[in-house]
C-alpha positions as CSV (number, residue, x, y, z in Angstrom):
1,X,26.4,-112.5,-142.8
2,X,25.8,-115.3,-140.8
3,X,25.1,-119.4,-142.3
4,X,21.8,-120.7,-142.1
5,X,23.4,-123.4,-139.9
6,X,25.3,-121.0,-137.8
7,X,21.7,-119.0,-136.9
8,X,20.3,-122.7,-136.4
9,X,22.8,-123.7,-134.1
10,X,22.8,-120.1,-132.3
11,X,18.7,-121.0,-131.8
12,X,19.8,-124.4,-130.2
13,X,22.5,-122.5,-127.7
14,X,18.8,-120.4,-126.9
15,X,17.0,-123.4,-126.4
16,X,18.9,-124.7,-123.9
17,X,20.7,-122.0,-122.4
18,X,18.1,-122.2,-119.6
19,X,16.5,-125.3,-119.1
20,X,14.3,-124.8,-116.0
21,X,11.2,-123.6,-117.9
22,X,7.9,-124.5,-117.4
23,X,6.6,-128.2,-117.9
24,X,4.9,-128.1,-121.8
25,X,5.9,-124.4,-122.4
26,X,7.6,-123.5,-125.2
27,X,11.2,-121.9,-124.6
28,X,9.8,-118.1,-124.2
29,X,7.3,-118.8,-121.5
30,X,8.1,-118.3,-117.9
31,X,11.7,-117.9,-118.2
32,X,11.8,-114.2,-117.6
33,X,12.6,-115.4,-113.4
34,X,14.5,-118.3,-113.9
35,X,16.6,-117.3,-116.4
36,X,17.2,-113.5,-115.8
37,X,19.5,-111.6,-118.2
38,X,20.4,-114.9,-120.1
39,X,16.8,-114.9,-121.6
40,X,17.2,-111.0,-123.0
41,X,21.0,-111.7,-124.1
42,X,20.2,-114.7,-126.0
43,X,16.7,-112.8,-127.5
44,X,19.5,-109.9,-128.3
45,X,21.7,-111.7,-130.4
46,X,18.6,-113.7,-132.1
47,X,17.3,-110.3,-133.3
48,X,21.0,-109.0,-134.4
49,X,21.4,-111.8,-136.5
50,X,17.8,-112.0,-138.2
51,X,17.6,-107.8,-138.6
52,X,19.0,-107.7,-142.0
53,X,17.2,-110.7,-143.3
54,X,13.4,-109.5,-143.5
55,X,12.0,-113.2,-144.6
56,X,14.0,-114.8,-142.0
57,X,13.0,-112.9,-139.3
58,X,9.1,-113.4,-140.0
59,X,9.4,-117.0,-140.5
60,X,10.9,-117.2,-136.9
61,X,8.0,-115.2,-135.4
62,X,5.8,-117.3,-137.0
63,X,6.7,-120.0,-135.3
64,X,7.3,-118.3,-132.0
65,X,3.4,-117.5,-132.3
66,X,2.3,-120.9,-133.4
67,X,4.1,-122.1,-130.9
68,X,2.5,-120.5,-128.2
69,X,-1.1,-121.1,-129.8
70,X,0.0,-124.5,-129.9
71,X,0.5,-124.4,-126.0
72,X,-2.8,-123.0,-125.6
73,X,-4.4,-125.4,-127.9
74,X,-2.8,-128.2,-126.0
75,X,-3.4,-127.1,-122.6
76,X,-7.6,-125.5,-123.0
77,X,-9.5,-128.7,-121.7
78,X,-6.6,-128.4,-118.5
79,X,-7.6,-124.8,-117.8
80,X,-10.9,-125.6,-118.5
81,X,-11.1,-128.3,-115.4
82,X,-9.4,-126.2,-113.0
83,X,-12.0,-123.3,-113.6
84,X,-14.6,-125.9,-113.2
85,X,-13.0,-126.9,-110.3
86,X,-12.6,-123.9,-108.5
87,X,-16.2,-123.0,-109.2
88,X,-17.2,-126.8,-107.6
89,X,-14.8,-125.9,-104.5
90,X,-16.5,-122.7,-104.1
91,X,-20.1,-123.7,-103.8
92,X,-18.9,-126.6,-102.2
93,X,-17.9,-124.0,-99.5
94,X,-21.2,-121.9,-99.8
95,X,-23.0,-125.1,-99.0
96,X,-20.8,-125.7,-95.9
97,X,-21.5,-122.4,-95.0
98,X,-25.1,-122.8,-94.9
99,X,-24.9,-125.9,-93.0
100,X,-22.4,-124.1,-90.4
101,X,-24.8,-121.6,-90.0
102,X,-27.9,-123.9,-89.6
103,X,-25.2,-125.6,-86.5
104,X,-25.0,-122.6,-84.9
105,X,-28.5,-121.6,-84.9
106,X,-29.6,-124.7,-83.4
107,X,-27.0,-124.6,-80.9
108,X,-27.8,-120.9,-80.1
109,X,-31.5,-122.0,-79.7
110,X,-30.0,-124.5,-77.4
111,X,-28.1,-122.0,-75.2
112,X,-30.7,-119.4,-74.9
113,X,-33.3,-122.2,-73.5
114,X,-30.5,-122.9,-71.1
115,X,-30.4,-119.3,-70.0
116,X,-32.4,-117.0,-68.5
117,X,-33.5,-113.1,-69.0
118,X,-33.1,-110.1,-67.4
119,X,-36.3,-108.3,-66.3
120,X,-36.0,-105.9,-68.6
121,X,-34.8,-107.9,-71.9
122,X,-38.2,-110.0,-70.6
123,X,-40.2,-106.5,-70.8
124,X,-39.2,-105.9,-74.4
125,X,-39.2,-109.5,-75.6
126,X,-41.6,-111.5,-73.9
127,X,-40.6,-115.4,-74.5
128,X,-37.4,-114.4,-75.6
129,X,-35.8,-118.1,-74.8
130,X,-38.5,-119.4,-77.6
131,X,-37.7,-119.2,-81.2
132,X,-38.6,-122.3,-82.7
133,X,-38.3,-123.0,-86.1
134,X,-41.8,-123.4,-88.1
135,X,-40.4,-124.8,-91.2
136,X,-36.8,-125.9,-90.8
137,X,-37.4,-127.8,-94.2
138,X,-38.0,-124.7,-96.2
139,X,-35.0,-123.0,-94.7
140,X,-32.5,-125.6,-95.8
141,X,-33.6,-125.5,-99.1
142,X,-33.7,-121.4,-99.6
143,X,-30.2,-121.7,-97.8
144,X,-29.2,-124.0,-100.3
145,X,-30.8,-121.8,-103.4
146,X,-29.6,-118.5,-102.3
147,X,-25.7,-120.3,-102.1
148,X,-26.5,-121.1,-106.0
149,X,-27.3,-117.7,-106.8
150,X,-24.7,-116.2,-105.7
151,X,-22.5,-117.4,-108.9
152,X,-25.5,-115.7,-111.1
153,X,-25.4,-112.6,-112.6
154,X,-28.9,-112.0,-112.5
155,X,-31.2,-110.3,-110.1
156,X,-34.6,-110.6,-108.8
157,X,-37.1,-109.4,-111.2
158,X,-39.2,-107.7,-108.5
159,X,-36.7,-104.5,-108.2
160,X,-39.1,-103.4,-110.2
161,X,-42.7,-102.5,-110.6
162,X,-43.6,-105.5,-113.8
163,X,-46.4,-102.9,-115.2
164,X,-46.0,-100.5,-117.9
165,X,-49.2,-98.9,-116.6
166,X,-47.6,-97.6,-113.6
167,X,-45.7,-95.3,-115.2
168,X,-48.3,-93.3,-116.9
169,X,-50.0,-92.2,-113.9
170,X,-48.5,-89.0,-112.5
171,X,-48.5,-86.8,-109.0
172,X,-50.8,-84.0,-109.7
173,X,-53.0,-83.6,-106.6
174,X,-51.2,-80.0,-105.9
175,X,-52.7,-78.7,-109.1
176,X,-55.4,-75.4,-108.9
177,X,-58.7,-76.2,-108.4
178,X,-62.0,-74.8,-110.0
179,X,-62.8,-71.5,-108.5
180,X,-65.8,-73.3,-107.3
181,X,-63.8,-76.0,-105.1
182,X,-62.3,-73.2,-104.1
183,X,-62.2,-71.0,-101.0
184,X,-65.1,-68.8,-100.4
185,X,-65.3,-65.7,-98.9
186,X,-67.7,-66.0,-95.4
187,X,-65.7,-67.4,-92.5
188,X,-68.1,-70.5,-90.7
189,X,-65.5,-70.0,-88.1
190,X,-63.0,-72.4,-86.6
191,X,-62.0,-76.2,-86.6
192,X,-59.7,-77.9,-83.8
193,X,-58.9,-81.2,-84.0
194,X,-57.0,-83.3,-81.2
195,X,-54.8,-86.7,-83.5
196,X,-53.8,-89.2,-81.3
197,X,-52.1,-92.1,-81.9
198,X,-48.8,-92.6,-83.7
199,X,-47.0,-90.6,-86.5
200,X,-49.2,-92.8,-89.4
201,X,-53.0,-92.4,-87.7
202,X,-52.2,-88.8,-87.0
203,X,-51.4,-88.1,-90.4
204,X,-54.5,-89.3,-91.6
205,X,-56.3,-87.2,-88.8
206,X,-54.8,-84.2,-90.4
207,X,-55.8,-84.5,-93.9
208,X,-59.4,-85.2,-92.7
209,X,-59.3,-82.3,-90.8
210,X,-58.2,-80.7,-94.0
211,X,-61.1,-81.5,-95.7
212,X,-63.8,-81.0,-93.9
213,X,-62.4,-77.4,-92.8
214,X,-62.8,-76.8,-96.7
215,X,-66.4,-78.3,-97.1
216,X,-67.6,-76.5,-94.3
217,X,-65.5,-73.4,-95.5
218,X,-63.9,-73.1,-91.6
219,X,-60.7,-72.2,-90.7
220,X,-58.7,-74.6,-89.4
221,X,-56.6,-74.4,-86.4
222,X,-52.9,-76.5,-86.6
223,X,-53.8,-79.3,-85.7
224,X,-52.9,-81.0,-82.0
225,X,-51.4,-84.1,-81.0
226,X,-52.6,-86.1,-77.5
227,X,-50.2,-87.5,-75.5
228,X,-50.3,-90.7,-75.2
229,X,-49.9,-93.4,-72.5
230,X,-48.4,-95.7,-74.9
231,X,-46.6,-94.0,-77.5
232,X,-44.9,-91.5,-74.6
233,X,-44.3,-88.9,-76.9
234,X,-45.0,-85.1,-76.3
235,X,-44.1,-83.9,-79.8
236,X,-46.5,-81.3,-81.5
237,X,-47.3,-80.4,-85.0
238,X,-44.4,-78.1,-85.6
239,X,-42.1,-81.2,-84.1
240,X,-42.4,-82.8,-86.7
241,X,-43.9,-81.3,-90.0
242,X,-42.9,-77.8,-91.7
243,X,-46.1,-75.2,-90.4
244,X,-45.1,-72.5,-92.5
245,X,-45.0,-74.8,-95.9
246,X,-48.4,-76.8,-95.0
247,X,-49.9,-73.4,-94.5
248,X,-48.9,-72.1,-97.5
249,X,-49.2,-75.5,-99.9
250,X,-52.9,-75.2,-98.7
251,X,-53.4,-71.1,-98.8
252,X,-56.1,-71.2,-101.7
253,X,-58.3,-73.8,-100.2
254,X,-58.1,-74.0,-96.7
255,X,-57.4,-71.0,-93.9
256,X,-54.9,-72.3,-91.5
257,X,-54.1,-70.1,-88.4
258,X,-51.2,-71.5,-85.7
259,X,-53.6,-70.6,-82.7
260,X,-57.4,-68.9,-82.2
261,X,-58.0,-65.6,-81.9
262,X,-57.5,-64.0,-78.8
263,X,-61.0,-64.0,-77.6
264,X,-61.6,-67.6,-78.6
265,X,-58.5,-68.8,-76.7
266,X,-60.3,-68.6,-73.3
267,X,-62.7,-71.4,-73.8
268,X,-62.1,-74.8,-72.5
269,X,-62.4,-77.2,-75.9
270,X,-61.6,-80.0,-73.7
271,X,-64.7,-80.4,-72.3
272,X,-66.6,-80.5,-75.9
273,X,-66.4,-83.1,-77.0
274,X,-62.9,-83.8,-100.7
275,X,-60.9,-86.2,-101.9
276,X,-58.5,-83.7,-104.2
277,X,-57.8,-82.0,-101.4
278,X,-56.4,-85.1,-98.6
279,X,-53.9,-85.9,-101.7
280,X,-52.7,-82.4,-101.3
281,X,-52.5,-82.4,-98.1
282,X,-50.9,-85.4,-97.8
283,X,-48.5,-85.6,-100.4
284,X,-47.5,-81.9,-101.1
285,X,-48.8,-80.1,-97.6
286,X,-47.0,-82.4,-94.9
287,X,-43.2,-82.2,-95.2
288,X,-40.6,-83.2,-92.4
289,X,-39.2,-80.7,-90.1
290,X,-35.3,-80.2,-91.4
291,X,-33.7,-81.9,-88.3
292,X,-35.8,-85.5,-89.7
293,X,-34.9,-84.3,-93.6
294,X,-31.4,-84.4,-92.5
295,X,-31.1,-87.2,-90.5
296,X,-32.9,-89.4,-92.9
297,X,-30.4,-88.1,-95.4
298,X,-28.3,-89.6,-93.6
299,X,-29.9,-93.0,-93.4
300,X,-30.3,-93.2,-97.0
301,X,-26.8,-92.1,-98.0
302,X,-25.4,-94.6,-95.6
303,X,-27.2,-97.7,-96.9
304,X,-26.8,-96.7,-100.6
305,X,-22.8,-96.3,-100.0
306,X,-22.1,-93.3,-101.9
307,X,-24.1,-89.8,-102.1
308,X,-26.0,-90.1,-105.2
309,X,-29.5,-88.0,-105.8
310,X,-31.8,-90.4,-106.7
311,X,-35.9,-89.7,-107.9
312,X,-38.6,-87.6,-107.1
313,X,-39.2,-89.4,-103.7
314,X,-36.1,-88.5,-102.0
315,X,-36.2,-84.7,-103.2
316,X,-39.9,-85.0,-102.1
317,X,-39.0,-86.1,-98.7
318,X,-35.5,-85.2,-97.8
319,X,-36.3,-81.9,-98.7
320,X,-32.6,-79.4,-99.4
321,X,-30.8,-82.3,-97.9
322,X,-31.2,-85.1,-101.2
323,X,-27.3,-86.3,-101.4
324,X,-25.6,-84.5,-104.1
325,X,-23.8,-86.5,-107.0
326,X,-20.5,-88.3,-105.8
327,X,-17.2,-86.2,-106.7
328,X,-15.5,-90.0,-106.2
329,X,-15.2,-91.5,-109.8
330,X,-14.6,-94.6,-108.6
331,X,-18.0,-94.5,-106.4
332,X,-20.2,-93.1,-109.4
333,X,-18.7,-95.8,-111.8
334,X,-20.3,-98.5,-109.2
335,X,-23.5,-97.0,-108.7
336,X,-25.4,-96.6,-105.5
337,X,-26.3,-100.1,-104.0
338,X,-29.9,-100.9,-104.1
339,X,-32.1,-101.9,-100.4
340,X,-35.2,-103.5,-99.8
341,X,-37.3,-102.1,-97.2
342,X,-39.3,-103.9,-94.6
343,X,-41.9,-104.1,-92.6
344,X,-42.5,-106.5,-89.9
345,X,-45.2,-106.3,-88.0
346,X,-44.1,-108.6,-85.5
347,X,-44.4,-106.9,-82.0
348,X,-45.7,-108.2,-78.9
349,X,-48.9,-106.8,-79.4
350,X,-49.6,-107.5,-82.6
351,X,-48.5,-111.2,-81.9
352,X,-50.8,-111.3,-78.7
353,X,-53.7,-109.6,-80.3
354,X,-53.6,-111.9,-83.2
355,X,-54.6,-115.0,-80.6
356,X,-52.5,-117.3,-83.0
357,X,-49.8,-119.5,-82.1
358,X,-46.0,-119.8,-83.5
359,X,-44.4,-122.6,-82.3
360,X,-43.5,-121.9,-78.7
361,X,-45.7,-124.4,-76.8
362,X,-47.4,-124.0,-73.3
363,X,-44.6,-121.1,-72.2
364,X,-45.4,-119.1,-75.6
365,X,-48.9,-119.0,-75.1
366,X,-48.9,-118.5,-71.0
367,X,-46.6,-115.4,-72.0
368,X,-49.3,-114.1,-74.7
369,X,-52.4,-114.8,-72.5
370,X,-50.8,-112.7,-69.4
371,X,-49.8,-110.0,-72.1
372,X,-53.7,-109.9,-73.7
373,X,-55.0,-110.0,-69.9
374,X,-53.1,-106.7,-69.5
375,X,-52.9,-104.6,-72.4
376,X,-56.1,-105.8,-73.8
377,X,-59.1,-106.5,-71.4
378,X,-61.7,-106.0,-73.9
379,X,-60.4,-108.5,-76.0
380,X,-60.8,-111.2,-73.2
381,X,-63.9,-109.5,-71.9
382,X,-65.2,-110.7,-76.0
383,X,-63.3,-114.2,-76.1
384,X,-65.5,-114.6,-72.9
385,X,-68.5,-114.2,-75.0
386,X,-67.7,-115.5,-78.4
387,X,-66.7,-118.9,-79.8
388,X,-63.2,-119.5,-80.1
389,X,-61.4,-120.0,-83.6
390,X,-58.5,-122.1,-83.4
391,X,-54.9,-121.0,-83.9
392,X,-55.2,-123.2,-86.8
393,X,-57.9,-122.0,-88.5
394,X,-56.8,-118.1,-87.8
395,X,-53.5,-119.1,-89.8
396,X,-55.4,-120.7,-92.9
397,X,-57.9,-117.8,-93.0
398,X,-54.3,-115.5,-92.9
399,X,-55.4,-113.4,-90.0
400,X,-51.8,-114.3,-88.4
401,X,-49.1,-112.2,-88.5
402,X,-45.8,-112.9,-90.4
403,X,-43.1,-114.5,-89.0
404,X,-38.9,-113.4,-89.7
405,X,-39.0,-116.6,-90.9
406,X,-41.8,-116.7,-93.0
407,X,-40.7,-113.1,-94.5
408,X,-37.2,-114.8,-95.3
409,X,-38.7,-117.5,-97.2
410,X,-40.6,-115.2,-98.9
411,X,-37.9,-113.0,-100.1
412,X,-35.6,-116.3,-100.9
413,X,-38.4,-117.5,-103.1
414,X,-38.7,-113.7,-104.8
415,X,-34.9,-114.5,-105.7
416,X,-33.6,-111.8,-103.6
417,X,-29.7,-112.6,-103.0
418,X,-28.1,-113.7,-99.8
419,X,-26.5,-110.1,-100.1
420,X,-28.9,-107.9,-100.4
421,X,-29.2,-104.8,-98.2
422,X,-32.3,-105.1,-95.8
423,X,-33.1,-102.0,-93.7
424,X,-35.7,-103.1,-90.8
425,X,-38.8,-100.7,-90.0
426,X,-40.8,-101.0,-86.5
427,X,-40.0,-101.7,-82.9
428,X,-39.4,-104.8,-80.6
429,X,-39.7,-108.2,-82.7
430,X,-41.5,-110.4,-80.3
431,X,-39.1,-113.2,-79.3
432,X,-36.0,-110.6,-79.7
433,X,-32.5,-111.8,-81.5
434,X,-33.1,-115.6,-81.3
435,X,-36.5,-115.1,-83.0
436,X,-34.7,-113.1,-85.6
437,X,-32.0,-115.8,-86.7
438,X,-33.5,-117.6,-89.0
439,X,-33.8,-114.0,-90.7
440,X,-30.7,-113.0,-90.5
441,X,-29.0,-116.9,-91.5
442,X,-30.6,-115.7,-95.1
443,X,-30.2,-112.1,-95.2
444,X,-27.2,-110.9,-92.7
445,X,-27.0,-107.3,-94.1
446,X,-29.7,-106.1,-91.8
447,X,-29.7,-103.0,-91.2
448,X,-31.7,-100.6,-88.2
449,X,-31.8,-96.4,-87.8
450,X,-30.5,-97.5,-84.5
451,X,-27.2,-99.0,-86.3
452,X,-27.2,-96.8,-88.8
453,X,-27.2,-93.3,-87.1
454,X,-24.8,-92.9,-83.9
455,X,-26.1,-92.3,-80.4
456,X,-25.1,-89.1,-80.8
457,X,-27.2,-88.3,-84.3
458,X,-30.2,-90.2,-82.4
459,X,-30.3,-88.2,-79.3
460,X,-32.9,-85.4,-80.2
461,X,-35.2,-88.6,-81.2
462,X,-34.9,-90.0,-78.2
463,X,-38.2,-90.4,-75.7
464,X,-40.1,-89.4,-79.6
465,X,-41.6,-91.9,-81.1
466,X,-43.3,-90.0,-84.0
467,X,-40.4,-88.5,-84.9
468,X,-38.0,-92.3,-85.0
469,X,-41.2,-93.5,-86.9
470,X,-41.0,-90.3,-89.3
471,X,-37.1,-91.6,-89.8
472,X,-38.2,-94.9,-90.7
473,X,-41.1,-93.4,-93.1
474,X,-38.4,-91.8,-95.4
475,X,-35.8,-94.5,-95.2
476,X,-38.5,-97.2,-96.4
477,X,-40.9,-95.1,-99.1
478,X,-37.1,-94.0,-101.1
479,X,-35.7,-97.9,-100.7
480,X,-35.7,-99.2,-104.0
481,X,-38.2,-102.7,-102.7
482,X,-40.4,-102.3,-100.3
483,X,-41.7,-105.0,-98.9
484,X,-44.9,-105.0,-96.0
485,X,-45.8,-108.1,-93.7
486,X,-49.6,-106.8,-92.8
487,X,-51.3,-104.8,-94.9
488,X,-53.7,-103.5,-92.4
489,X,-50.3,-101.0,-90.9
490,X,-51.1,-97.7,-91.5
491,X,-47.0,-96.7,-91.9
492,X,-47.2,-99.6,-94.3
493,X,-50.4,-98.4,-96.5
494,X,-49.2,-94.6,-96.1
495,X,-45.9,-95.4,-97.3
496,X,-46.6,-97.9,-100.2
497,X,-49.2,-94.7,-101.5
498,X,-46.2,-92.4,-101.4
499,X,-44.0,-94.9,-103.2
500,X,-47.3,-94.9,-105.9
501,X,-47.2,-91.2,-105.7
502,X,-44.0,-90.3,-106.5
503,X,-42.6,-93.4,-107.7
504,X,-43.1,-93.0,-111.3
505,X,-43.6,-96.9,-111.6
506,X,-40.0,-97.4,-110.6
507,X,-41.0,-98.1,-106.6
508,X,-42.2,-101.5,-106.3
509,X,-44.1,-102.9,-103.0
510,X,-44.1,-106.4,-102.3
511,X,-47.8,-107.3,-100.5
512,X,-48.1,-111.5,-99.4
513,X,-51.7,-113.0,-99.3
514,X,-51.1,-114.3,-95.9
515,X,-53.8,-116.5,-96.4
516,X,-52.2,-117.9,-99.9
517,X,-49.2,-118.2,-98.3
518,X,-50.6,-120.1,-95.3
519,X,-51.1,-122.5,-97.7
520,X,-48.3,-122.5,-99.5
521,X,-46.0,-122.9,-96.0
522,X,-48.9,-125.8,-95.1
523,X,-46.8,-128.1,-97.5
524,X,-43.4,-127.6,-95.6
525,X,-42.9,-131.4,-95.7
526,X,-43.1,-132.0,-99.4
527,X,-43.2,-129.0,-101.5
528,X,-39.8,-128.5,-103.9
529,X,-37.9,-125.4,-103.7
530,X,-38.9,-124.5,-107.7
531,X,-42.7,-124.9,-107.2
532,X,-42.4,-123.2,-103.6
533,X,-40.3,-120.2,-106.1
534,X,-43.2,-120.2,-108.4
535,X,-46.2,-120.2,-106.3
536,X,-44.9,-116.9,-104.5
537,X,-43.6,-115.3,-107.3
538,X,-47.6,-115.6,-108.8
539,X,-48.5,-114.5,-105.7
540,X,-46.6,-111.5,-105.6
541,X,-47.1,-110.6,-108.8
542,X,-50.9,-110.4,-108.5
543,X,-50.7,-108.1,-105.9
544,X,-48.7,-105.7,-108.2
545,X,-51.5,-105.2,-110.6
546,X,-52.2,-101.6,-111.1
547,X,-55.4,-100.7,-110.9
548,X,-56.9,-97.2,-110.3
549,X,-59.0,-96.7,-107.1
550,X,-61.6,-98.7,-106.4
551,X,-64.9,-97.2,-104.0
552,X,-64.2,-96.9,-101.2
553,X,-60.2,-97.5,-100.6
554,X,-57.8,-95.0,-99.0
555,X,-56.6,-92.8,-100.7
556,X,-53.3,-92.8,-99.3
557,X,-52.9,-96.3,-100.4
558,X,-54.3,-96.2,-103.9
559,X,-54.2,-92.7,-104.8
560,X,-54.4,-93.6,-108.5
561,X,-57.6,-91.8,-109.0
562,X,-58.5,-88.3,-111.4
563,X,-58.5,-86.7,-108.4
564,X,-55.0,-87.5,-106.9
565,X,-53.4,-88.2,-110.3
566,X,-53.5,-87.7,-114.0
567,X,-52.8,-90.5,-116.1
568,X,-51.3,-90.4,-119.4
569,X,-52.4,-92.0,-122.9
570,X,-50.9,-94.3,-124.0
């Protein structure tokens, strides 16, 4: 057996057998590369030495241990200051990131002045080379907070609906009626009705229809849809909804025929000129044709990342084609990736019809004077008559329409992250791409049905625009936020009813008081990013308050009522 001095010089020989280690590291740290088979040789002949003496060999792991705590102990404020360091360098580089991007917008407002539009891009965008930008304060300083939030773990609160109260009303519009409300059994003959307008108005048309056929105990024929001049879409009734299911969801209250009878058919209709029962018809009766089921499966899957079957308002609208669970482990470990849905009602018209200005000087409003003077003669024929209200004054009484911009600040203040998935809903954004930037500068995952779906999956849309605006029904009322611009849309109250509907208190909609906002934004110059966070956030939150119908209000906005829902005690 070996001396005590001979295993104490043997530990010296280890020592120093390899004396490239690590600055400050004890002798078994980081010498596994530098020192290669030296460093197991030398650990070998340790351990033969020590094996027969128990007390020796856990006296010299004691202080292999304490050595290394040592090390740490030595060495914690060190790793402490380069973690704080590499979190300083890291917003350091959000920040510059911001201001890069702030750069390039002004120099790509700069570059589209200095060019000029085709004909058509001017047909689609009217004062396309004009985007100013209405509160360049305000978008520093969201820039600036949304770059701090990206090192939180926290979200934004308004994923979900703040209420308890939602949740105990529930869908149950498709219940049986009293025999009374029922059906009876004289025939006072036939309704047509003609719905014009687009996919939302002629929605509403048909659920009307619905009901009076039933209080006048008629038999309603499917109903029509006019071709219009604007819209450009032939599509019928059997385009777009399921016949045989609304026909059958209504069987014991309404008779529904396809066509008239044969000796009814002959006459030339041209030339002539119940409440429980529009919630069935429009949330139980009306369900997508499977070619929009499918392809708004489609949409959903592809923003959530992963197939995942998700709440009664997908299975509701999508029909047989709701995504089935995720064989990927790895993708159901993640969970799907929540998107806001929104609304901007910023088209041409809207913009024109509004009479309000946004920044664009004399060219803006030449551009929107020649567009009202076209599209909208009656509207000058009563400006000729009436007395003007000032652009101003329209925007403090919030009568104008939402900017991108102003939505951006909006969601910024709501604490929604830089990275947070935004799928777009409408047409042609008055002002195009460059009106858009300070949008997407916040918010760059913004997604369209146009850059979701491939040319090929959007062809049998094409030349329909009922059917691309049925697409972007079911992609915003199953997001997990929705978020509306104008309350006055009719896709914007239809959907934001289904979302109450079916939502279960888990489908929130975010609705601004333009006019509280107007005078929120009025303070550009001086208000601080925290009170600008607060006063929307009490805005917002006032306009989630659930309350059941109140006389008078749509139903397919606010259909918590006895006779659309039932609402649990609580």
């Amino acid at each position: 057996m070996e001396t005590q001095k001979a295993q104490k010089q043997r530990m010296k020989e280890y020592q120093f057998r390899c004396p490239d280690t690590l600055p400050g590291s004890d002798p078994s740290i980081g010498r596994r590369i530098s020192c290669g088979d030296n460093h197991w040789n030398s650990k070998t002949v340790l351990l033969h030495g020590w094996k027969n003496d128990p007390a020796k060999y856990n006296a010299s792991k004691g202080v292999y241990v304490g050595k290394k705590n040592l090390w740490l102990r030595k060495h914690v404020k060190l790793i402490a200051f380069m973690l704080g360091l590499m979190g300083f360098i890291l917003l350091i580089d959000s920040l510059m990131m911001s201001i890069f991007d702030l750069r390039n917008f002004q120099h790509h407002l700069a570059q589209r002045k200095s060019t000029g539009l085709k004909e058509e891009d001017r047909d689609a965008y009217i004062n396309e080379e004009k985007s100013p930008v209405m509160y360049d304060r305000l978008l520093n300083l969201a820039s600036s907070a949304l770059a701090e939030k990206e090192f939180k773990q926290e979200s934004s609160r308004f994923l979900e609906e703040p209420y308890q109260q939602a949740s105990a009303w529930k869908p149950c519009s498709d219940r049986k009626v009293p025999m009374n409300m029922g059906k009876f059994d004289k025939n006072n003959g036939y309704i047509l009705i003609s719905a014009n307008g687009g996919l939302n108005q002629q929605r509403v048309a048909i659920c009307n229809a619905v009901a009076v056929a039933s209080l006048l105990n008629a038999t309603l024929v499917l109903p029509r849809f006019l071709y219009s001049n604007v819209w450009k879409d032939p599509s019928q009734f059997g385009d777009i909804y399921q016949e045989e299911y609304f026909m059958s969801t209504l069987k014991d209250e309404v008779n529904i025929v396809k066509d008239l009878p044969l000796h009814l058919s002959s006459l030339d209709f041209e030339a002539l000129g119940s409440l429980k029962l529009r919630c069935k018809c429009n949330f139980h009766a009306l369900k997508f044709v499977p070619k929009i089921q499918q392809a708004g499966s489609l949409l959903v899957r592809r923003i959530r990342k992963y197939d995942a079957a998700r709440r009664m308002l997908d299975k509701q609208l999508l029909g047989n084609f709701v995504p089935k669970n995720s064989s990927n482990k790895q993708d159901t470990s993640r969970g799907p990736s929540k998107y806001l849905a929104l609304h901007l009602r910023f088209e041409v018209d809207m913009v024109a019809y509004s009479l309000c200005e946004f920044g664009g000087g004399e060219n803006e409003k030449k551009d929107l004077q020649a567009y009202r003077e076209t599209h909208f003669p009656l509207l000058i024929e009563r400006l000729k008559n009436s007395s003007p209200i000032s652009p101003t004054k329209l925007r403090k009484l919030g009568r104008c329409p939402l900017t991108p911009e102003e939505a951006a600040l909006v969601l910024a203040g709501l604490g929604f992250k830089r990275g947070t998935y935004i799928y777009l809903a409408g047409s042609h954004i008055y002002g195009g791409e460059s009106r858009m930037y300070p949008f997407t500068s916040l918010y760059p995952n913004l997604v369209t049905k146009e850059s979701l779906l491939t040319s090929d999956e959007l062809a049998p849309f094409r030349n329909f625009s009922s059917q691309l605006a049925a697409l972007d029904f079911i992609a915003c009322a199953t997001a997990d936020v929705f978020a509306i611009t104008d309350s006055g849309s009719q896709l914007s109250s239809l959907v934001s009813g289904f979302r109450t509907y079916y939502g279960g208190g888990h489908a929130p909609t975010l609705r601004p008081n333009k006019k509280r906002l107007a005078a929120i934004l009025s303070e550009n110059s001086t208000i601080g990013w925290n009170g600008f966070e607060d006063r929307v956030k009490k805005m917002i939150e006032e306009g989630q308050r659930v309350r059941a119908r109140g006389f008078g209000r749509s139903i397919y906005r606010q259909p918590r009522c006895p006779e659309c829902m039932c609402k649990e005690a609580r």
